[in-house]
C-alpha positions in Angstrom: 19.3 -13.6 1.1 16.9 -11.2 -0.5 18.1 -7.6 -0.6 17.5 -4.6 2.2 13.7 -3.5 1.5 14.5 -0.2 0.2 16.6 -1.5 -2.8 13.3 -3.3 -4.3 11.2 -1.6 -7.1 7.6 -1.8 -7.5 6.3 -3.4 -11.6 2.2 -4.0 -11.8 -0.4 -3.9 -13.9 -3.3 -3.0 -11.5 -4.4 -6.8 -11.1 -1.0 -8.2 -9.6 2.4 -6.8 -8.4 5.9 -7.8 -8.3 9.5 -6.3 -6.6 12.4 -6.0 -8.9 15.7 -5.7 -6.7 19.1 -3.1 -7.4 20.8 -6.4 -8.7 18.2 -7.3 -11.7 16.0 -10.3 -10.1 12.3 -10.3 -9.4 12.0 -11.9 -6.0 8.2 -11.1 -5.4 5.8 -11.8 -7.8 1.9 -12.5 -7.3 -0.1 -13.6 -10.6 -2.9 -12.8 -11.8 -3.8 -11.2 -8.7 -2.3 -9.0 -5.6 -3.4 -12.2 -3.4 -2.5 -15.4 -5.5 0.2 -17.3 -4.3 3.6 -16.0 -5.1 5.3 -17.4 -7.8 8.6 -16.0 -7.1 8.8 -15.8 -3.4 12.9 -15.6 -3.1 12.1 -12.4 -0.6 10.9 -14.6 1.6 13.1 -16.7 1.3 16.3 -18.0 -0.7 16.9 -18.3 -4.7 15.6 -22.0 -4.2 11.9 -20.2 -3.6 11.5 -18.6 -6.5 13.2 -15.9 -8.5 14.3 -14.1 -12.1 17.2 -12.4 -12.5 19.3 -10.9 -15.5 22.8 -9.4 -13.6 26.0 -8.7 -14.9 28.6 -11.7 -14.9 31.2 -8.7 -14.1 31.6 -6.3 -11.1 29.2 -3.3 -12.0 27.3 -0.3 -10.7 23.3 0.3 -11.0 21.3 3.2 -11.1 17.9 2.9 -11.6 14.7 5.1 -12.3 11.1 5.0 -13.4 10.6 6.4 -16.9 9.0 9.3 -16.5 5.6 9.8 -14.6 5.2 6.2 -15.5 5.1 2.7 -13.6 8.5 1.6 -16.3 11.1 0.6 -14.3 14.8 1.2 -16.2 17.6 -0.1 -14.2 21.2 0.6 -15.9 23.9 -1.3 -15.2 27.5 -0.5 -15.9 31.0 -2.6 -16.1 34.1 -1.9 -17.1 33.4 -3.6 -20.3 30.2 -1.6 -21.5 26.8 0.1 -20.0 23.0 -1.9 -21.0 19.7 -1.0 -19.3 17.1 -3.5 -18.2 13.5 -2.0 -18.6 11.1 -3.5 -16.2 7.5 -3.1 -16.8 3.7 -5.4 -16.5 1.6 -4.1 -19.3 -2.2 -4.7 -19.6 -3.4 -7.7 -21.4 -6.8 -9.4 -21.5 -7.3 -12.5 -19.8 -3.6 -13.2 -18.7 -0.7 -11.6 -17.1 2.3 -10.5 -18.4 6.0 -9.6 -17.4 8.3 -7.9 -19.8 11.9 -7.6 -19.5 13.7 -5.8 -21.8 17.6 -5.2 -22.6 19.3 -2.9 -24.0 23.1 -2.3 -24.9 24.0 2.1 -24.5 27.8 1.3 -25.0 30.5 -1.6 -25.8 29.1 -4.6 -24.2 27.5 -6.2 -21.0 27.2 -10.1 -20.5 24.3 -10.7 -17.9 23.5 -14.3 -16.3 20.1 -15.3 -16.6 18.2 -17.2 -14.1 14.4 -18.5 -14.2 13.3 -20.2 -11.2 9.8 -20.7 -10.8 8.3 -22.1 -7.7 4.5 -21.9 -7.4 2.1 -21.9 -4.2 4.9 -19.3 -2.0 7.9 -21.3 -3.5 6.5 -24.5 -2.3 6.0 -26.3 -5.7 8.4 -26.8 -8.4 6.3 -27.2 -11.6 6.3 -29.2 -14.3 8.7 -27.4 -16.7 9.5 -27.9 -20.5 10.5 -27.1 -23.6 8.1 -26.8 -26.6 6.5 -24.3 -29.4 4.0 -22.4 -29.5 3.6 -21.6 -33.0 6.7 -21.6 -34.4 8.2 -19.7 -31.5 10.5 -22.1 -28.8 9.2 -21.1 -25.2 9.6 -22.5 -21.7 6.4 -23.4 -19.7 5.7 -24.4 -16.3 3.0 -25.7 -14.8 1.5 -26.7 -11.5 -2.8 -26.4 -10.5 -4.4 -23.8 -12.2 -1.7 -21.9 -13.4 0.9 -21.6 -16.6 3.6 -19.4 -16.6 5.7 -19.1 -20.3 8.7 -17.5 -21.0 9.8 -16.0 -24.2 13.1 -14.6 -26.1 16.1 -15.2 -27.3 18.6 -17.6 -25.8 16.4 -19.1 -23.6 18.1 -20.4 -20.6 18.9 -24.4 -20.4 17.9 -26.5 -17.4 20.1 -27.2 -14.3 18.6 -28.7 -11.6 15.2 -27.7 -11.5 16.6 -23.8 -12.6 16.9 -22.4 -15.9 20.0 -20.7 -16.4 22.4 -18.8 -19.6 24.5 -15.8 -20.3 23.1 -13.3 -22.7 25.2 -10.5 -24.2 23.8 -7.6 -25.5 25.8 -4.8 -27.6 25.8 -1.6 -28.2 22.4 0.0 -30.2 20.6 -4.0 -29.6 17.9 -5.0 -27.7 16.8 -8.3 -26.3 13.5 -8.6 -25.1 11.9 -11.4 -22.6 8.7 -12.1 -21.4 7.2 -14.2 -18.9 3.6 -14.9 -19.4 0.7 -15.7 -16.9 -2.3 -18.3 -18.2 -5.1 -20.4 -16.6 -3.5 -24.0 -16.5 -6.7 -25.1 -18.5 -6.3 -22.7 -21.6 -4.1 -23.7 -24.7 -1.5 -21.9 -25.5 -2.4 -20.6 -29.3 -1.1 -17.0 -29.6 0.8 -15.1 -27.6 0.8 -11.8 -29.3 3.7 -9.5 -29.5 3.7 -6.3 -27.6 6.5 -4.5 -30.0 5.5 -1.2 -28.5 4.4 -2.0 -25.1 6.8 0.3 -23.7 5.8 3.7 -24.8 2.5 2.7 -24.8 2.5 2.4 -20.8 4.6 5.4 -20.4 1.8 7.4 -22.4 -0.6 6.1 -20.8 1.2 6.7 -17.3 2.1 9.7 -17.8 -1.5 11.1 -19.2 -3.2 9.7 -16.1 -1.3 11.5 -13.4 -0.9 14.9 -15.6 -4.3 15.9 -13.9 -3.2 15.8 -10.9 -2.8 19.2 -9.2 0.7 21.2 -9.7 0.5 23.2 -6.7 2.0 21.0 -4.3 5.7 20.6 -2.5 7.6 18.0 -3.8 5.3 17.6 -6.6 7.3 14.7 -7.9 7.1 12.7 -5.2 4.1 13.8 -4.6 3.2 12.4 -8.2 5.1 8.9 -7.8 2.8 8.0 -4.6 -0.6 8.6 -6.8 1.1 6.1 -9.0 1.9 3.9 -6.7 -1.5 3.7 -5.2 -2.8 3.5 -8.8 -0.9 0.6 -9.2 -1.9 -1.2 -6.3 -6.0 -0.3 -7.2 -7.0 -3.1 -9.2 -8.6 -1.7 -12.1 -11.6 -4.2 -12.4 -12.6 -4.3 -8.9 -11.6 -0.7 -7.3 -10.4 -2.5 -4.4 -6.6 -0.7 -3.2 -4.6 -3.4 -1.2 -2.5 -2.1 2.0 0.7 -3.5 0.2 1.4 -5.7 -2.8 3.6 -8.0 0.3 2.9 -10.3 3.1 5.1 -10.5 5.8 7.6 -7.7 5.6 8.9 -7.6 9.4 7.8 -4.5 11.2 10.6 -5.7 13.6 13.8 -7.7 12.0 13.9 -11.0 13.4 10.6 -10.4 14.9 6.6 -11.3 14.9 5.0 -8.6 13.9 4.8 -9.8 9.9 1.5 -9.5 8.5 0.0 -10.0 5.5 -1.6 -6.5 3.4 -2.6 -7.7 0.0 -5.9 -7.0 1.2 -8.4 -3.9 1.3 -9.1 -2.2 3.9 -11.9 0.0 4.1 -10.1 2.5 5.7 -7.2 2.7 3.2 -10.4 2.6 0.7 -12.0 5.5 2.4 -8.8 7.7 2.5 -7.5 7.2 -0.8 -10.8 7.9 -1.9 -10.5 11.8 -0.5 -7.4 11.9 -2.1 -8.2 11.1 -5.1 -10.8 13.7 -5.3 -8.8 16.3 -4.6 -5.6 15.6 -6.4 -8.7 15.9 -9.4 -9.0 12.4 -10.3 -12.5 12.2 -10.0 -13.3 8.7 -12.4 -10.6 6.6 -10.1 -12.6 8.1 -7.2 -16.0 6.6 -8.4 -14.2 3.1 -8.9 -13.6 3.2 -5.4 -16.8 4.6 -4.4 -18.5 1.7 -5.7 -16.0 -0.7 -4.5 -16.8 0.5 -1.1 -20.4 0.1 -1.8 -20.3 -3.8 -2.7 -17.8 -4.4 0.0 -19.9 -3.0 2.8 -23.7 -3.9 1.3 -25.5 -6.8 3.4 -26.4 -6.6 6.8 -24.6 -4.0 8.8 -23.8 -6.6 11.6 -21.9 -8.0 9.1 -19.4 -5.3 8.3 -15.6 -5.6 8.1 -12.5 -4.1 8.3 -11.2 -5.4 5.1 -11.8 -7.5 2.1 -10.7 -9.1 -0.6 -9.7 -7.6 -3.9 -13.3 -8.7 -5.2 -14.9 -7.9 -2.1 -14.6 -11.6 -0.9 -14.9 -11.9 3.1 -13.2 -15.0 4.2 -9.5 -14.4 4.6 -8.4 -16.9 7.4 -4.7 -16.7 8.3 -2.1 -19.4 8.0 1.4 -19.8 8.2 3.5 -20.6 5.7 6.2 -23.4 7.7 8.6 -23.9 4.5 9.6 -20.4 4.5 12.2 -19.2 6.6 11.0 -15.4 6.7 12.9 -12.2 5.4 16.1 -11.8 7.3 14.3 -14.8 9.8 11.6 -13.2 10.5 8.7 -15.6 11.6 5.9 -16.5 11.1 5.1 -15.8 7.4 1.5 -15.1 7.4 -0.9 -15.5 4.3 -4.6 -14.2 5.3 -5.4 -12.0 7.8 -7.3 -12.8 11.4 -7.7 -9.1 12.0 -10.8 -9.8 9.4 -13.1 -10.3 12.1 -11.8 -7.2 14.7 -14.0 -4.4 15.4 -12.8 -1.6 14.7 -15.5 1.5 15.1 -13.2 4.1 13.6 -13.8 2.5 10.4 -17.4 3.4 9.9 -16.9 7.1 10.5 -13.8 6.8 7.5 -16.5 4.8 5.2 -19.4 7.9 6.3 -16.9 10.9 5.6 -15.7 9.6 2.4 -19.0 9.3 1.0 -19.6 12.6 2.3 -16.3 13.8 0.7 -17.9 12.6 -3.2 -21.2 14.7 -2.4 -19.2 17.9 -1.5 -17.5 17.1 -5.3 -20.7 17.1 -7.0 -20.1 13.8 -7.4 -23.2 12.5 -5.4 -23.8 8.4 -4.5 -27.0 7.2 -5.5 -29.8 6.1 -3.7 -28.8 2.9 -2.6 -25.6 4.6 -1.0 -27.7 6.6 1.3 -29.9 3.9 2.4 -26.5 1.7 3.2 -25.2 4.1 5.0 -28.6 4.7 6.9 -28.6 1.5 7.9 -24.8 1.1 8.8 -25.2 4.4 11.1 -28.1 3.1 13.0 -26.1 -0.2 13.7 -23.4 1.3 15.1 -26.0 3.2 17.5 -26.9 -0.3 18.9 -23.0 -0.7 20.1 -20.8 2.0 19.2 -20.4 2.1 23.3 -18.4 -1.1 22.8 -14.5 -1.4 23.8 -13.0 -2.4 19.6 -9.4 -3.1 18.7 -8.8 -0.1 17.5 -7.3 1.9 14.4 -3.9 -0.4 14.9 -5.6 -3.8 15.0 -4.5 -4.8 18.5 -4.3 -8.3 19.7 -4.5 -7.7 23.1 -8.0 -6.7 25.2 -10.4 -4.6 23.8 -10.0 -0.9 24.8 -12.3 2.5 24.8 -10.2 3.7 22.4 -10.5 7.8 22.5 -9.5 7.8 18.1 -12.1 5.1 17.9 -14.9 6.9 19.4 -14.3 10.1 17.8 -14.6 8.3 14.9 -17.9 7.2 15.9 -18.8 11.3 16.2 -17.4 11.7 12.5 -19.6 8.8 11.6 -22.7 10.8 13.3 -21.5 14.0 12.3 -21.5 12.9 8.5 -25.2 11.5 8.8 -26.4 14.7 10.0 -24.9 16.4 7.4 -26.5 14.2 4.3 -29.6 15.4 6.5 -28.8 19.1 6.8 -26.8 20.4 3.9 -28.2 17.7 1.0 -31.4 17.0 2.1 -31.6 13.4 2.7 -33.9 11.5 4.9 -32.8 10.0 8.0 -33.2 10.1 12.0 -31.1 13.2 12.3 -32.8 14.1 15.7 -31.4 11.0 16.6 -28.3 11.0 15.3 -27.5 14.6 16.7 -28.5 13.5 19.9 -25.9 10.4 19.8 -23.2 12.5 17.9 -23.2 15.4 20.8 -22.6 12.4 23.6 -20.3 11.0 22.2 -18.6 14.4 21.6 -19.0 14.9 25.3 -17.6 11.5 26.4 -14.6 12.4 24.0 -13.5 15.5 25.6 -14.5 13.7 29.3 -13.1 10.9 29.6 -10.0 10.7 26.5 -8.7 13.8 28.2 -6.3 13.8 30.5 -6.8 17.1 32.8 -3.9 17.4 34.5 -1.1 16.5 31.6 -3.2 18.6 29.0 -3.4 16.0 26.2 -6.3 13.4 25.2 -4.9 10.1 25.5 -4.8 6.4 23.8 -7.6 4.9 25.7 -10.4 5.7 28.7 -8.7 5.4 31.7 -5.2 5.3 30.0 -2.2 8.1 30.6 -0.3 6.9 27.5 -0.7 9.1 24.1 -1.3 7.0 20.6 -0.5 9.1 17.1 -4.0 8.3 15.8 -4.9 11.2 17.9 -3.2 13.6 14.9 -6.0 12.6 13.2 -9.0 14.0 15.3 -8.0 17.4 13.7 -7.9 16.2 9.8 -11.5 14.8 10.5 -12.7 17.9 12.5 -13.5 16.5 15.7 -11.4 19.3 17.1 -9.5 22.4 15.7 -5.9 22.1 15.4 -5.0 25.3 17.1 -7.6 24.3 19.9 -5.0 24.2 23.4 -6.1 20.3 23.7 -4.9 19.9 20.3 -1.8 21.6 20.9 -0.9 19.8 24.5 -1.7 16.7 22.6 0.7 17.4 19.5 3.8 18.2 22.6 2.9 14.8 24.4 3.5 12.8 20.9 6.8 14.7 20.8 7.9 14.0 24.0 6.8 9.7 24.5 6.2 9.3 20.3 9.0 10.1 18.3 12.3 8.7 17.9 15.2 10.9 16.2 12.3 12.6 14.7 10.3 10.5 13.6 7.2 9.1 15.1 5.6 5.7 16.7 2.5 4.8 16.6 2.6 4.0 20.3 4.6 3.1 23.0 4.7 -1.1 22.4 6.1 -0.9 26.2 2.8 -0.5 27.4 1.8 -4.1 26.6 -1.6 -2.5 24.8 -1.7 -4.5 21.6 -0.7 -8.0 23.4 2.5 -8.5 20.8 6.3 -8.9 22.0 9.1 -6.8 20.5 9.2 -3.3 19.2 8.7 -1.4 15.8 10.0 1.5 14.4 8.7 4.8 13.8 5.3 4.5 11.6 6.2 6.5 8.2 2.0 7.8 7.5 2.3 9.0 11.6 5.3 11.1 10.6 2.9 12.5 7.9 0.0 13.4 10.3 2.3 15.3 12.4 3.3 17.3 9.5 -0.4 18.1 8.9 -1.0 18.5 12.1 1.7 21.0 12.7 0.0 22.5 9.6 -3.1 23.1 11.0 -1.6 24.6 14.4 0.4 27.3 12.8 3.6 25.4 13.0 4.2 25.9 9.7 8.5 25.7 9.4 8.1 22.7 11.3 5.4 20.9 8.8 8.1 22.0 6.1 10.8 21.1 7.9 9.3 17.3 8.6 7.9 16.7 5.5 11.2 18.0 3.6 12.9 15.6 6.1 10.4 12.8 5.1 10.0 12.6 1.8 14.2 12.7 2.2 13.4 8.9 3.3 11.8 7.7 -0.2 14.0 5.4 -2.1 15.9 5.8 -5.1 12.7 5.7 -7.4 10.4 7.4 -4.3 8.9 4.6 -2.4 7.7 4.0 1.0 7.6 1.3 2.9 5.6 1.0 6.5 8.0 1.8 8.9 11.7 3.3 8.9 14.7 2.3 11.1 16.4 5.1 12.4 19.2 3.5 13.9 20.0 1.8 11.2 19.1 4.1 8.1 16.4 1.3 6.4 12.7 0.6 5.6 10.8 -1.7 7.7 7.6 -3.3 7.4 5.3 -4.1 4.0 6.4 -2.9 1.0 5.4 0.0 -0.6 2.9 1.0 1.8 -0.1 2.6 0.6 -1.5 4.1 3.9 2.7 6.0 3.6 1.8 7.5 0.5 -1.6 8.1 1.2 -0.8 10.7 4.6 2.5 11.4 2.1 -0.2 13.1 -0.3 -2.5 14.5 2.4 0.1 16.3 4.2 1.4 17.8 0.8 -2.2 19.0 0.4 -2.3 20.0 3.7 0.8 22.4 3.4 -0.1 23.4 -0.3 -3.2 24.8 1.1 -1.9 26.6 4.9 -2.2 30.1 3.9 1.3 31.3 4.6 3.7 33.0 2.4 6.3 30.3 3.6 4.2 27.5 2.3 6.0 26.1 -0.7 
């Protein structure tokens, strides 16, 4: 059985990801790309769908960190006999993939096991495996469709029953390095290179990217570790950022709710956009600026939530029968049908992001303004429409109150291209739309007599996406509605501190079961407490929050209470996106508690 979420480790190179557990084994691993078929799917799973592992043969202890500001993983592992380390890391190469694994002996001795067990498509093929050179060096390949995988080193593992296995023993002051290599099934293996210095490189490199970010900030390391992370789910060709580098992480143990978020959504493109730029990374910003461009260009009826890495729009979801879920969780998903939702808070994310580069002197170019043009004066002919909303509900359609301010942030943006950069467009218009839908806001996603706006039009429950009409300016955060709205999430929202996204009791998204408290909703409450003047209580939260990270300061989607553990996809980029927002949001509350 794969291990509890939290004990997993995130390796990449910025084109595909992979988990590495407390107890040495990949058991997620998706090459060449966030979204190709897993070729080690054991966390879905069992051993027999895919995994490699190095552990100790004898009882030991593990600590692990990352190396640095870097994306190294170094796992130590200590017996009775000895203490190695296994470094962990996916450095970039051209045109393939790669996975080094590297050990080395601190004192006396450590004898590890050593399993390779490939199993392609999700840990539904067992490939063609072999011995042979390449070169003069032995290797192991395996191959099935398009893809090769080779592994390299010393004391290669023997076969046993469709799984490679062996016992390595490294000593004090050695090192034995291994490497598992991703190549297009129809290329010949003629060199393989040697990456003798691969690890320091990628620490340098690591470590020179995030130095710019800015050093004002509480928790500055953590706050550091979740630009990384994002960075290394951001593929570096494309600019698109996928949710998660998983699919099917239970929101709910034993549950449903298990979707797939190797995907982008414009939403997490938008935000981590405005992050960037203000944490000072202003080239990673542009990447995703014209990410977002391709994605969205074409006709504006056409528009999506999310894409594909490349931009590609087809993501149909299946279920994957032959695998038996983490902890039984079913159905495994690959794909995702909330492709084709509406979802109207999306636009306004896309419209203030865009905004966001001009106020950085970093303006789009032509084309963006006449995209956006046209995506605004779409979403005049139906922004009136009930949508799914910001959590992708299943169930009816609803006038979702965060939706439609969205739509006035959409507006609001549009006028402003207009008014403060001089850009042509229908502002008359626009303001005209933008001060309606203002008006319906405060009408009718208000709720009079309890003093807080409310999920949905008609509704009486509360939804944390509210939080988030303050961070976008629809309202300010010391404004009484605000305030009345911030005590209603208290009271129906948050469980032993922490907060939901909404009451699933109401039957709104048409899903059984529960979920846990929603880790980037804990994080809007800090910034909204922030922006009311509740400062000790934004430090107390986010101190208690960023007290939830793992060992090497991930996030995952959700967090169990009750039980003390991470639920949901895994890490979660839209965590450590409000994880960096609210840090900014504290850094910069003018108080002389702020830390």
């Amino acid at each position: 059985m794969a291990l509890r979420i939290e004990d997993y480790a995130l390796i990449g190179d910025r084109r595909g990801a992979g988990l590495v557990g407390t107890n040495g084994s990949i058991d997620w691993l998706c090459l060449p790309r966030f979204d190709s078929p897993a070729c080690l799917a054991a966390l879905l799973g069992t051993e027999e769908h895919g995994h490699w592992q190095f552990e100790p043969v004898d009882d030991y202890t593990v600590e692990r960190r990352y190396v640095g500001d870097s994306a190294v993983l170094e796992t130590t592992f200590r017996t009775d006999e000895g203490e190695a380390t296994l470094t962990d890391l996916m450095p970039h190469t051209a045109g393939r993939a790669d996975v080094v694994r590297v050990l080395w002996g601190v004192t006396g001795r450590v004898r590890f096991k050593h399993t390779w067990r490939v199993r392609m498509d999700y840990g539904h093929i067992r490939p063609w495996v072999r011995r042979r050179k390449v070169g003069d060096e032995p290797v192991i390949t395996a191959v099935a469709g398009p893809d090769t995988l080779v592994l390299r080193g010393p004391d290669l593992p023997v076969a046993v029953d469709h799984t490679h296995e062996g016992e390595v023993e490294v000593v004090e002051g050695h090192e034995l390095r291994f490497s598992m290599i991703w190549v297009p099934s129809h290329r010949p293996l003629e060199d393989l290179a040697t990456h003798e210095d691969v690890v320091n490189k990628t620490v340098e490199a690591d470590e020179g990217w995030v130095d710019a970010c800015r050093d004002d900030l509480p928790h500055l390391d953590v706050v550091k570790r979740s630009l990384l992370t994002l960075r290394l789910m951001t593929h570096e060709e494309t600019g698109g950022i996928v949710a998660a580098p998983t699919t099917s992480l239970p929101e709910s143990f034993g549950g449903s709710r298990n979707w797939d978020y190797r995907y982008c959504w414009l939403r997490d493109a938008a935000l981590t956009l405005g992050a960037l730029l203000e944490a000072g990374f202003t080239d990673e910003a542009m990447l995703w600026r014209d990410w977002l461009l391709r994605a969205v260009a074409g006709d504006p009826e056409d528009l999506q939530i999310m894409y594909g890495v490349d931009g590609a729009r087809r993501l149909p979801e299946i279920e994957l029968d032959h695998l038996p879920g983490y902890e039984g969780s079913l159905p495994v998903r690959v794909g995702n049908g909330a492709v084709s939702q509406l979802q109207h808070d999306v636009l306004g994310e896309v419209m203030d992001a865009l905004s966001e580069t001009r106020a950085h002197d970093v303006d789009p170019d032509g084309f963006a303004w006449a995209l956006q043009r046209a995506l605004v004066g779409d979403l005049l002919e139906h922004w009136d429409q009930p949508d799914n909303g910001i959590w992708e509900i299943r169930g009816e359609p609803q006038q979702f109150t965060h939706s439609k301010a969205m739509v006035w942030v959409a507006l609001d943006r549009a006028v402003r291209g207009v008014e403060e950069h001089g850009l042509e467009g229908d502002v008359e218009r626009w303001r005209e739309v933008r001060d309606q839908v203002r008006a319906e806001v405060l009408e009718r996603g208000y709720d009079e007599e309890r003093g807080t706006f409310v999920q949905h039009y008609g509704g009486t429950e509360v939804d944390a996406s509210l939080l988030q009409l303050v961070a976008f300016g629809f309202i300010e955060g010391d404004d009484p509605r605000m305030l009345g709205t911030i005590r209603a999430i208290e009271e129906d929202l948050t469980r032993d501190g922490l907060v939901l996204r909404y009451r699933t009791s109401s039957g709104v998204d048409g899903i059984e079961c529960d979920e846990h408290p929603f880790l980037a909703c804990s994080f809007w409450l800090v910034s909204a407490y922030a922006a009311a003047g509740r400062l000790d209580d934004a430090h107390a939260l986010f101190d208690r929050l960023v007290g939830l990270v793992n060992d090497v300061g991930l996030l995952a989607e959700e967090y169990d209470p009750g039980e003390g553990r991470m639920a949901g996809n895994f890490p979660q980029a839209l965590s450590h996106l409000a994880l960096v927002r609210a840090a900014f949001d504290l850094a910069d509350a003018s108080t002389p508690s702020a830390g």
